[in-house]
C-alpha positions as CSV (number, residue, x, y, z in Angstrom):
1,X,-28.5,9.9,28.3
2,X,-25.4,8.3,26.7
3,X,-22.8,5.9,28.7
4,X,-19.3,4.9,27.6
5,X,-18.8,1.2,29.1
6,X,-15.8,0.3,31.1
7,X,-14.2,-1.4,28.3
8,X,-14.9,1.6,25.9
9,X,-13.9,4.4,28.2
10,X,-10.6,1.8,28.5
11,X,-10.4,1.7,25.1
12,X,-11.0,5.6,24.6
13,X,-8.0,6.5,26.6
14,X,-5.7,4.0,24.9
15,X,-6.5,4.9,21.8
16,X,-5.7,8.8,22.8
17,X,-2.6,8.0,24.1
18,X,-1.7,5.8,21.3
19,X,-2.5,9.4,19.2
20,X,-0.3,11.5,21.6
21,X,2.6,8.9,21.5
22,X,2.2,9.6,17.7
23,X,4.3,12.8,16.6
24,X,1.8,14.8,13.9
25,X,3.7,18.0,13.1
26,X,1.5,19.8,10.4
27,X,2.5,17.9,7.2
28,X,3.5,15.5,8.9
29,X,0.5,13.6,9.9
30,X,0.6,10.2,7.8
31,X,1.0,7.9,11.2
32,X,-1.6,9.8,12.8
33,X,-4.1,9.6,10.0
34,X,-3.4,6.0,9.7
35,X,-4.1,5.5,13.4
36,X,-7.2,7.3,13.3
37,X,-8.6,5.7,10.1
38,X,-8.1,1.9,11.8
39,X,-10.2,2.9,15.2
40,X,-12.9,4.6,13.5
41,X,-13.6,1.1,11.0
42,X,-12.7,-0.7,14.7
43,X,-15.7,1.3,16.0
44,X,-18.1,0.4,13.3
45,X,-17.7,3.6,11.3
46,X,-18.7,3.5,7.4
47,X,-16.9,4.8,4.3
48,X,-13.6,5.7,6.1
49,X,-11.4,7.9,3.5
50,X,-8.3,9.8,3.6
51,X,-8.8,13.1,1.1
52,X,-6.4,14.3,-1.5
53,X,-4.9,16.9,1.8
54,X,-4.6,14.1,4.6
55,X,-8.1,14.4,6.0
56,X,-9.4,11.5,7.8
57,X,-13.1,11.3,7.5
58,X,-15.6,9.0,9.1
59,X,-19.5,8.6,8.2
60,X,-22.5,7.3,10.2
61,X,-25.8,7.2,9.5
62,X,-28.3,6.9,6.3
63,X,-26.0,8.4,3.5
64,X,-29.1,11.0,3.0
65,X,-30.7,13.9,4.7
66,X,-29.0,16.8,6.7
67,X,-25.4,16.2,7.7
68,X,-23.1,17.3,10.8
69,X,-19.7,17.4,10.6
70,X,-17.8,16.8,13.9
71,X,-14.4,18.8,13.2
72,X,-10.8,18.4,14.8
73,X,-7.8,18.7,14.0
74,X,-4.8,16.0,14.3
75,X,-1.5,18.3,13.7
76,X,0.0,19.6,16.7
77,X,2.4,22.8,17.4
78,X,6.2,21.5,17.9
79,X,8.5,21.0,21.5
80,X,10.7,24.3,21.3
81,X,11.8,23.6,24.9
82,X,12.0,20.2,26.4
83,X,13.4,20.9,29.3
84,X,10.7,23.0,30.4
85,X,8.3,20.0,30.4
86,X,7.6,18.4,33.3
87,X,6.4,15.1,31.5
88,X,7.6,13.6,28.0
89,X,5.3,15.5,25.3
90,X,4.9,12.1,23.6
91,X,5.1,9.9,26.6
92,X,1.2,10.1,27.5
93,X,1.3,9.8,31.1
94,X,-1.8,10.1,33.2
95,X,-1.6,11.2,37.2
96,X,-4.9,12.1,39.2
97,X,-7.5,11.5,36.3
98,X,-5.3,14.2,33.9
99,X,-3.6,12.6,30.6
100,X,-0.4,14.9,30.0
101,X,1.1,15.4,26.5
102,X,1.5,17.3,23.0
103,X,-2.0,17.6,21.6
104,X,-3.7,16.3,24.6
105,X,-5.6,19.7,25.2
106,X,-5.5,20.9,21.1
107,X,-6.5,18.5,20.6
108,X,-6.3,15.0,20.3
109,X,-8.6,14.6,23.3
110,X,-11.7,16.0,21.1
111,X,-10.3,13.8,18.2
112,X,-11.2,10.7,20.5
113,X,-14.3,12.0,22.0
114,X,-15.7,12.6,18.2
115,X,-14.7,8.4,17.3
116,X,-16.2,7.7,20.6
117,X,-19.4,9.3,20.1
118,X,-19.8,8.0,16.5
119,X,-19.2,4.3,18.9
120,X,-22.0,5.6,21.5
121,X,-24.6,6.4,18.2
122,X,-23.8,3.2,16.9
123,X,-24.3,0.7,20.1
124,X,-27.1,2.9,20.9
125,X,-28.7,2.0,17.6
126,X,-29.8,5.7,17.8
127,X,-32.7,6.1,14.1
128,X,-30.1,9.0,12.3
129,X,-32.3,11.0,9.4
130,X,-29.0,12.1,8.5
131,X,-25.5,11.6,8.7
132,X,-22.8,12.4,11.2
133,X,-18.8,13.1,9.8
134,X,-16.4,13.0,11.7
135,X,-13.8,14.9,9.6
136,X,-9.8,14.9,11.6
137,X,-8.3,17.5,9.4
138,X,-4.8,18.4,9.0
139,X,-2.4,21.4,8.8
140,X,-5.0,23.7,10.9
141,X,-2.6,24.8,13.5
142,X,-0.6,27.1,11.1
143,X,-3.6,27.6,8.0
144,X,-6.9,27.4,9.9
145,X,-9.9,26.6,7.7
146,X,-7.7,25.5,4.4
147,X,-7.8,21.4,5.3
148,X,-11.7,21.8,6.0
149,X,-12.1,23.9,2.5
150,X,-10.6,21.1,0.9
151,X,-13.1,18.7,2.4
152,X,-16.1,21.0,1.3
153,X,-15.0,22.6,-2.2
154,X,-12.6,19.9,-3.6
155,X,-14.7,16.6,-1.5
156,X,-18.2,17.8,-1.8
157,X,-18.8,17.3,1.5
158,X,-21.2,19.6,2.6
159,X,-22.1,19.8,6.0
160,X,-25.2,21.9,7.1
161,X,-24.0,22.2,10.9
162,X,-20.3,21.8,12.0
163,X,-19.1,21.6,15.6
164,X,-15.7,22.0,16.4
165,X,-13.6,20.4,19.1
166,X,-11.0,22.9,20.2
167,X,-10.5,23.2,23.7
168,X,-13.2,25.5,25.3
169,X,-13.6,24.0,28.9
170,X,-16.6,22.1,28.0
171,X,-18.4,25.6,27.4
172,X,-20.0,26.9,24.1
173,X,-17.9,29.0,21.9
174,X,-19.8,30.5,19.5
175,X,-17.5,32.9,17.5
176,X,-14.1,33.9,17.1
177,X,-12.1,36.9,16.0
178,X,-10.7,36.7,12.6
179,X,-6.9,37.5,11.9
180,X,-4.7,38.5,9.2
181,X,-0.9,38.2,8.4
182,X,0.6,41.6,7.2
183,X,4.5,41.8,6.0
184,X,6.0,45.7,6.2
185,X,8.8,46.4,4.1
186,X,10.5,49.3,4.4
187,X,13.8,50.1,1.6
188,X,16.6,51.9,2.5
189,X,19.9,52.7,1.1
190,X,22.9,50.9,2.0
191,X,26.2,52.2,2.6
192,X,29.1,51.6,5.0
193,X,28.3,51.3,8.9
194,X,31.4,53.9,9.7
195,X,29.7,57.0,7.7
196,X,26.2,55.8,8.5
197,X,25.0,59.5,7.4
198,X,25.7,58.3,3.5
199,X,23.0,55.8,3.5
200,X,19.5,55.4,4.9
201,X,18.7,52.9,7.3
202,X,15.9,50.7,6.8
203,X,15.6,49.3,10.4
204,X,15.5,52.8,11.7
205,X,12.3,53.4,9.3
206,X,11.1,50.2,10.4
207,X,10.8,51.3,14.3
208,X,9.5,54.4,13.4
209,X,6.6,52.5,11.6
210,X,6.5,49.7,14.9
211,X,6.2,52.7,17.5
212,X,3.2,54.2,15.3
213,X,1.7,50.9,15.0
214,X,1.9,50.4,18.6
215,X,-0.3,53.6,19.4
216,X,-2.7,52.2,16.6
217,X,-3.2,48.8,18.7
218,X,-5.1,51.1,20.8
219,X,-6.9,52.8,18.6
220,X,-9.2,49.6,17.2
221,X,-12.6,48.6,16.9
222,X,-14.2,46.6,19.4
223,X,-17.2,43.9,19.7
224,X,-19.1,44.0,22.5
225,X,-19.2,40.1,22.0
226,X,-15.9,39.2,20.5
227,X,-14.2,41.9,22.3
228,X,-11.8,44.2,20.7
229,X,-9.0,43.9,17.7
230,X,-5.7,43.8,18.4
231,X,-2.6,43.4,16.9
232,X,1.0,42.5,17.5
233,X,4.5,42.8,15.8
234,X,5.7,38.9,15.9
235,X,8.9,38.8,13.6
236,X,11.5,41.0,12.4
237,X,14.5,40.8,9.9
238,X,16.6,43.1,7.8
239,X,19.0,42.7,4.9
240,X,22.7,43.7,4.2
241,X,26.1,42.9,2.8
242,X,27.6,42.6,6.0
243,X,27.3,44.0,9.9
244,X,29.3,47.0,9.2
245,X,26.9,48.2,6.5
246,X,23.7,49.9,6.9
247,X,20.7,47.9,5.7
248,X,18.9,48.9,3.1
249,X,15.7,46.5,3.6
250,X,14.1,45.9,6.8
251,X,10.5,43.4,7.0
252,X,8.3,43.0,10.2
253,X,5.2,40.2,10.5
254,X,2.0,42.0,12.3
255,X,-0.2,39.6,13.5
256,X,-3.5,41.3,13.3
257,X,-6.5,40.0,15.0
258,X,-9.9,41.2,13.1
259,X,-13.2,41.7,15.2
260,X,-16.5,41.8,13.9
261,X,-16.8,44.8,11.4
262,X,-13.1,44.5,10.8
263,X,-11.3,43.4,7.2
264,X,-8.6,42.6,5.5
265,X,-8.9,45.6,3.5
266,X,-9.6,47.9,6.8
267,X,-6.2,46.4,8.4
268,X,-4.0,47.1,5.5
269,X,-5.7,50.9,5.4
270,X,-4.7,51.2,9.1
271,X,-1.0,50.4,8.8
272,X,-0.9,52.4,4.9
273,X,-1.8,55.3,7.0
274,X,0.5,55.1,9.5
275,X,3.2,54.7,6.5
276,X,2.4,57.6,4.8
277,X,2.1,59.5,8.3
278,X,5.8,58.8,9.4
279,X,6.9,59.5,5.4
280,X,9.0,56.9,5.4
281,X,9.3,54.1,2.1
282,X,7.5,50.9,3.0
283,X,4.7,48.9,1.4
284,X,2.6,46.4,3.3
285,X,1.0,43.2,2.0
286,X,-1.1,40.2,3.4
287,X,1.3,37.4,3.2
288,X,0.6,33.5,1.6
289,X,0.5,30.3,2.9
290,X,2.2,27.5,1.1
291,X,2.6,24.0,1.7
292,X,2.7,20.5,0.7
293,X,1.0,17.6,2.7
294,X,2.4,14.5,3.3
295,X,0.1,13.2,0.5
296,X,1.7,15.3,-1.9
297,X,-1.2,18.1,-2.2
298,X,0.5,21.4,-2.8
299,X,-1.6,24.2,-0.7
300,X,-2.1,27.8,-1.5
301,X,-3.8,30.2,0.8
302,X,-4.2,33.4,1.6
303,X,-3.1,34.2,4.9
304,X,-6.7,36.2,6.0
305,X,-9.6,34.6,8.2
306,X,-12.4,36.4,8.9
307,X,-14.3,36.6,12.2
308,X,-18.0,35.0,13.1
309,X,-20.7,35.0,15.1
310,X,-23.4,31.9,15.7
311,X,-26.7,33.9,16.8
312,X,-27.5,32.6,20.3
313,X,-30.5,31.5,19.4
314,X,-29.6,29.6,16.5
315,X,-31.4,26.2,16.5
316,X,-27.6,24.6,16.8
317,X,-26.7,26.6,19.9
318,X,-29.9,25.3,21.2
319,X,-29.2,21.5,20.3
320,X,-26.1,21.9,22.0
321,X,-27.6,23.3,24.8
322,X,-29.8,20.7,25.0
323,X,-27.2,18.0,24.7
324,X,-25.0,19.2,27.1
325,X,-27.8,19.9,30.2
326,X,-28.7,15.9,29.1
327,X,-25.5,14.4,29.6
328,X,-23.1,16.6,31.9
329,X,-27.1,17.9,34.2
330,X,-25.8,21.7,34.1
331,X,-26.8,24.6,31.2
332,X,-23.0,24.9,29.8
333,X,-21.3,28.5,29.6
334,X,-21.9,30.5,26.4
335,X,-18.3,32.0,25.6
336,X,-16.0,32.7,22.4
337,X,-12.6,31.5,21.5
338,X,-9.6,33.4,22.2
339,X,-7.7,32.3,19.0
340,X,-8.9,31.3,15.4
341,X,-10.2,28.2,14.5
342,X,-11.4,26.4,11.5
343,X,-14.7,27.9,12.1
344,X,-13.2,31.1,9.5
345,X,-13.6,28.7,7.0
346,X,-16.9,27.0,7.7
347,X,-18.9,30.0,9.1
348,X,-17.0,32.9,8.6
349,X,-16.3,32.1,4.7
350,X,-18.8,29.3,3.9
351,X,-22.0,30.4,5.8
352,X,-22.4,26.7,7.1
353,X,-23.6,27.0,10.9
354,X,-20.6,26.5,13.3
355,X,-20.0,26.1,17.2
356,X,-17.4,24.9,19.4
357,X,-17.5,22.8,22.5
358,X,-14.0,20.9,23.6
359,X,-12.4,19.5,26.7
360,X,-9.1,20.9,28.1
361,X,-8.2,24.4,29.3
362,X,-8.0,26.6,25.8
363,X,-5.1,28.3,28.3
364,X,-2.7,25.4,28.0
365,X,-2.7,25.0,24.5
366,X,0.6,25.1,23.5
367,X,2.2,25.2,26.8
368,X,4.7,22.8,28.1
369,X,2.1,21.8,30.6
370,X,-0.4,20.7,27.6
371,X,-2.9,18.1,29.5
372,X,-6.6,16.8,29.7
373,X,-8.9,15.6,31.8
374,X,-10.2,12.3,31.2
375,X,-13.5,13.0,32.4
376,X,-13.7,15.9,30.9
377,X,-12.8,13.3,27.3
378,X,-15.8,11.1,28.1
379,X,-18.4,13.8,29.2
380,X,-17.3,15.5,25.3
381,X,-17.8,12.3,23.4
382,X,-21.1,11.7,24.8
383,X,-22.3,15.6,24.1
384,X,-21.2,15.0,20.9
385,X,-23.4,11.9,20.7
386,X,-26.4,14.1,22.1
387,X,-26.0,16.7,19.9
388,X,-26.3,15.0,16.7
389,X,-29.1,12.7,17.7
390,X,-31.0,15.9,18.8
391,X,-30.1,17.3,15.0
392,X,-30.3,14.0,13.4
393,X,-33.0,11.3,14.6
394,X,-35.6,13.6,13.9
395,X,-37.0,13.3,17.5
């Protein structure tokens, strides 16, 4: 079994609250990167680099053999309300054990579990036939999986197992639903607001094609492990000269979630249908992401991300298994996350092997009562530690 010491756990918690004191809006994540870079080389890890995105990536072990890649992410969602939080978001204040702040539960506290572990390996002069990465990854939290296909397809780092650190309550997540962003337009014909009968309205066509896409959210195909898909109309706009003139364009944002069997190409046929069935003009298209990091990288993706599955008997379930009745003395939970992660990327894209295991309650990510237990912190870093001497000493 794996110990933190006194002074590391001490060290451990400053350094997370040094990370929540440090604002890392996606994009914005310079201070955060250089914070992490300067504990990991504190720590004793080797060959720390920042990537052409803003990836901060850490290496142990023998430069050869198989590798695991440890995966978080550093960017956090913003503070639309402050009032509504009961503690500063950025003033990292612990009561009771619990560590309260933007990012502590998604997830800054995996960030410092994964340096932590990398510090467990190396005091513990654990053999590695392999290496272990620890890759902090930026602008996840609105383009999962496009920082961490930077690292494998422009960085040639390629992993053969990846566990993530999103929050999962210290259980086993071992898939995901996919999702997909869809725009609707739908074109009208503008013409003054007093003789509305002149024109055609194109936010009348749009609820038309909401209210059928509501009875299709009922209608989708489900998983018996991953559950069902789902969708939801998030954002809404129309177009016109003025207030007193019918609008003659209308767009609406569906966020569509994609279960196993589900596709891109089976969610656009869904909503083409219901155009065509309410006769109305409208097109539909899966929308871009675009951005540029604070390095400079300009980023292009496409806003789809499949679902995956790990099979449960998949040698890395079993290592984490393994690791976590070691350090925390209890078979964890096998479960799946709720939301999407960069495991689209990695498994559901790449093929390459992918789990999850986090501390904090996945249900306050992005709440104004974001927190994490510090236990919960140092139990993570030393599963992490188990699990990739159980991959990587070759015991």
């Amino acid at each position: 079994m794996f110990q933190l010491s006194h002074p590391d756990q001490r060290q451990m918690v400053e350094f997370l609250r040094d990370l929540i004191r440090t604002p890392s809006l996606s994009c914005q994540e310079g201070a955060a990167a250089g914070r992490i870079a300067d504990e990991m080389r504190a720590v004793g890890f080797r060959d720390v680099a920042q990537d052409r995105i803003g990836n901060v990536v850490g290496r142990i072990g023998n430069n050869g053999g198989p590798v695991l890649l440890l995966d978080g992410h550093m960017d956090t969602v913003g503070v639309s309300d402050r009032s509504a939080w009961r503690h500063d978001p950025f003033g990292a204040d612990i009561e009771n054990g619990v560590l309260y702040g933007l990012g502590a539960c998604d997830m800054k506290g995996a960030l410092a579990a994964m340096v932590y572990a990398g510090k467990l390996l190396i005091e513990n002069r654990v053999p590695l036939k392999g290496d272990l990465i620890v890759a902090c990854i930026v602008q996840e939290e609105p383009c999962e999986g496009l920082a961490v296909r930077v690292l494998v397809e422009e960085e040639g780092i390629r992993p053969d197992w990846v566990v993530l650190g999103e929050p999962s309550s210290m259980t086993i997540a071992r898939g995901q639903r996919g999702r997909v962003e869809l725009e609707v337009n739908t074109h009208g014909r503008a013409c003054h607001a007093s003789q509305p009968d002149l024109g055609e309205n194109a936010v009348y066509a749009a609820a038309r094609l909401i209210f059928g896409i509501e009875i299709l959210a009922g209608n989708l195909s489900h998983d018996r492990f991953l559950g069902p898909g789902s969708l939801a109309v998030t954002q809404i706009k129309s177009e016109a000269g003025s207030r007193n003139v019918v609008p003659d364009s209308c767009s609406f944002v569906i966020d569509r979630r994609l279960t196993l069997g589900e596709s891109e190409a089976k969610a656009l046929a869904e909503v083409q249908a219901v155009i065509a069935r309410e006769q109305v003009r409208a097109d539909v298209s899966v929308l871009d992401y675009r951005s540029t990091s604070f390095t400079g990288y300009q980023a292009t993706q496409r806003a789809t991300f499949p679902a995956w599955v790990t099979d449960e008997n998949h040698m890395l379930v079993q290592a984490m298994e393994r690791a976590a009745r070691e350090e925390l003395g209890a078979r964890p939970r096998i479960s799946q996350y709720p939301f999407s992660t960069d495991g689209t990327y990695t498994a559901g894209m790449a093929g390459i092997p992918t789990i999850g295991l986090g501390p904090g309650d996945e249900k306050l990510a992005h709440t104004a009562n974001d927190q994490v237990r510090l236990d919960d912190v140092s139990s993570a870093a030393r599963v992490y530690a188990a699990v990739a001497a159980n991959l990587l000493s070759g015991t």
